[in-house]
C-alpha positions as a Markdown table, in Angstrom:
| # | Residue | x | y | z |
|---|---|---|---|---|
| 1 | Unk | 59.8 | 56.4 | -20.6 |
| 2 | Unk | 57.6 | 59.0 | -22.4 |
| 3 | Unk | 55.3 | 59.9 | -19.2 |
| 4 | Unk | 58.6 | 61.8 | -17.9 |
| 5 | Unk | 59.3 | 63.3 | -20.6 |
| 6 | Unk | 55.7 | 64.1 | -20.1 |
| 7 | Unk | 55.8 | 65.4 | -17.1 |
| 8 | Unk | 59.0 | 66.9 | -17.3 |
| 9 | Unk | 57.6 | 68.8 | -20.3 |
| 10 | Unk | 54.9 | 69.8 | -18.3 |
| 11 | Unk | 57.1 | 71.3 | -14.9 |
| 12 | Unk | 58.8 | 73.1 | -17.7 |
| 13 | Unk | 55.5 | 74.9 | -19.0 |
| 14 | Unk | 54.0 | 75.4 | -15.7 |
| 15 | Unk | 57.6 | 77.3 | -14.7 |
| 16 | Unk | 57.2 | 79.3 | -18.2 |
| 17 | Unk | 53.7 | 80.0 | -17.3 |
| 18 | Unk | 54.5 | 81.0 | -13.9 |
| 19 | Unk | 57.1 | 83.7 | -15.1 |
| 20 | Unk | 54.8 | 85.0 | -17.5 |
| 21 | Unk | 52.2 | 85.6 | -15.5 |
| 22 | Unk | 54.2 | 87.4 | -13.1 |
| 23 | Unk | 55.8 | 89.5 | -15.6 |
| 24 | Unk | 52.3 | 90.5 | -16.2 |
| 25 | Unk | 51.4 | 91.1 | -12.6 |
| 26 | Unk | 54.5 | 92.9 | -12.4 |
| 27 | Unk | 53.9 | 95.7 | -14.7 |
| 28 | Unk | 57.2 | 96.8 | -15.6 |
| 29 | Unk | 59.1 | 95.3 | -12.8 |
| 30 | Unk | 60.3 | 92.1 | -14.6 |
| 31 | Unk | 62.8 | 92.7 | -17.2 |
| 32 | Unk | 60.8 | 91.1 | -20.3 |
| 33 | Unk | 64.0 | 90.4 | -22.4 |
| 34 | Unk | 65.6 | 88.6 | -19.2 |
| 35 | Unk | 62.0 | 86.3 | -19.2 |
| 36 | Unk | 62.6 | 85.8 | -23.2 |
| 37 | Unk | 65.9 | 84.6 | -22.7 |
| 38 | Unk | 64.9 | 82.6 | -19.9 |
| 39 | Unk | 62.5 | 81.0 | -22.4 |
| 40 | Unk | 65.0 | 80.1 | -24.7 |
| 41 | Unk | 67.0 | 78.5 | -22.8 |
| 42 | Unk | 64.3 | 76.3 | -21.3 |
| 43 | Unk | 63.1 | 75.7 | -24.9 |
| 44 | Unk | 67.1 | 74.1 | -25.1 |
| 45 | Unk | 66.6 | 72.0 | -22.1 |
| 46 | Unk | 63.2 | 70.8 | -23.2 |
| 47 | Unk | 64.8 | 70.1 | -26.9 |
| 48 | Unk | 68.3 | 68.4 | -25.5 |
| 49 | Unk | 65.8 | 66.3 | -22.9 |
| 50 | Unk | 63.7 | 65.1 | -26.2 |
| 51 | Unk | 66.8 | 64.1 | -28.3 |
| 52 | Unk | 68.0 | 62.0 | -25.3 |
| 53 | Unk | 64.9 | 60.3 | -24.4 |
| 54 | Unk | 64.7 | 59.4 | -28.4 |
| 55 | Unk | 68.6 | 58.2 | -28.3 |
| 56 | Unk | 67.7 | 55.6 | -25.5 |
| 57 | Unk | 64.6 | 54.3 | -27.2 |
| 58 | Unk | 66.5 | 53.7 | -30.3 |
| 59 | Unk | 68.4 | 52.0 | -28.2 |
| 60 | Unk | 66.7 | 50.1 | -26.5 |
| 61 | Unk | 65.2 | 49.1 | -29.9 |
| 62 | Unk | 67.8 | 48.0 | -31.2 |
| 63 | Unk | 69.4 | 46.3 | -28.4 |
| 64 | Unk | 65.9 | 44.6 | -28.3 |
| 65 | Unk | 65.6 | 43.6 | -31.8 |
| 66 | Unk | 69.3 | 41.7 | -31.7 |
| 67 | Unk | 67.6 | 39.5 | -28.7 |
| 68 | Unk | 64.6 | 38.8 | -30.7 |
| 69 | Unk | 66.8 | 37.6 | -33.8 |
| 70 | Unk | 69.2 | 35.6 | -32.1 |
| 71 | Unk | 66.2 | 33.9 | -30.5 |
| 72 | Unk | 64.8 | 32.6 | -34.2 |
C-alpha cells in the first residue's frame, strides 16, 4: 500500500514541477498566484490521500490483530 502512495506522491510533484517550470519559461504569461493556488490545493489532495492510506492500515491492523488473538 505505501508504493502508491509513493507513486501517487510522486505524479503529484512531477505535475507541480511541470507548472513551475513553465511558469518560468513563460515569463509573465502564467498567472503565478493561479500556480500557488494550484499548489495548495494539490498539497490538500496529497494530505487527504495520506490520512486515508493511514486509516486503512490501522485498519487493517486492527482487523489483523483480532484474527491473531482469537487464534491463541
Amino acid at each position: 500500500m505505501s508504493s502508491v502512495g509513493v507513486s501517487v506522491g510522486s505524479a503529484l510533484f512531477w505535475i507541480w514541477q511541470m507548472l513551475m517550470s513553465t511558469e518560468r519559461v513563460l515569463g509573465g504569461l502564467a498567472h503565478p498566484e493561479k500556480i500557488e493556488e494550484m499548489d495548495r490545493e494539490l498539497t490538500k489532495v496529497i494530505e487527504d490521500f495520506d490520512r486515508a492510506v493511514n486509516v486503512e492500515a490501522l485498519r487493517l491492523a486492527k482487523e489483523t490483530s483480532k484474527h491473531s488473538f482469537t487464534s491463541i
